[in-house]
N, C-alpha and C positions, 0 to 999 in steps of 0.2 A: 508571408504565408499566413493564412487565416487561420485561429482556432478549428474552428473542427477540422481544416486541413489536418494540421498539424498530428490532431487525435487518431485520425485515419490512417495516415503514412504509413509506412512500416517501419517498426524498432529494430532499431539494433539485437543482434541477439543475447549481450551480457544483457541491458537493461529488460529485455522480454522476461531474463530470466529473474533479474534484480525486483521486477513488477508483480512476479509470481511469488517471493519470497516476503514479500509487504502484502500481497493478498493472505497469504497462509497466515501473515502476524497477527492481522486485523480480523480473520476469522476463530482464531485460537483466544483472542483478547476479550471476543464478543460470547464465547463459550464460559469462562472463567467468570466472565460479569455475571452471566445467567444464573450458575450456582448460589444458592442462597446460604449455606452455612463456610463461607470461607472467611478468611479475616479482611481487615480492611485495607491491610498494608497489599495484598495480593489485589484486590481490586483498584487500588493505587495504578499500581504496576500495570495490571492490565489496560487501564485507561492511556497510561503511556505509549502500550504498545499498541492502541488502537493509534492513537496520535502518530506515531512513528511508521505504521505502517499506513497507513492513509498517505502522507506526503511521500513515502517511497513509490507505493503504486503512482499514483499521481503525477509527480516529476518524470518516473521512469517511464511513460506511456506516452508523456509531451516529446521522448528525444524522437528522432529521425536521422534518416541511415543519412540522405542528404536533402540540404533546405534552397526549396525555390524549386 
């Protein structure tokens, strides 16, 4: 199965939802950073959870119900 195959398929629905809960992360992550009087240890953080949700959306959009 080819990449973009793959990207297109359709997901499962825990991961559809698992994919929605790593967008929310990465968009909450990308809010926080924008704030300019926060401390640095919370833009730590946030950079984490750009990271963490990044590879959750990511991984969770590659699964497929079935392959081939």
């Amino acid at each position: 199965m080819k990449v973009t195959e793959r990207l297109t398929a359709a997901t499962p629905p825990f991961f559809s939802k698992l994919r929605n809960i790593g967008l929310l992360l990465t968009a909450i992550s990308g809010a926080l950073m924008g704030v300019p009087a926060i401390p640095a240890i919370v833009i730590k953080i946030a950079g984490y959870l750009a990271v963490a949700g990044t590879v959750m959306s990511g991984v969770s959009q590659a699964t497929v119900l079935k392959e081939g």
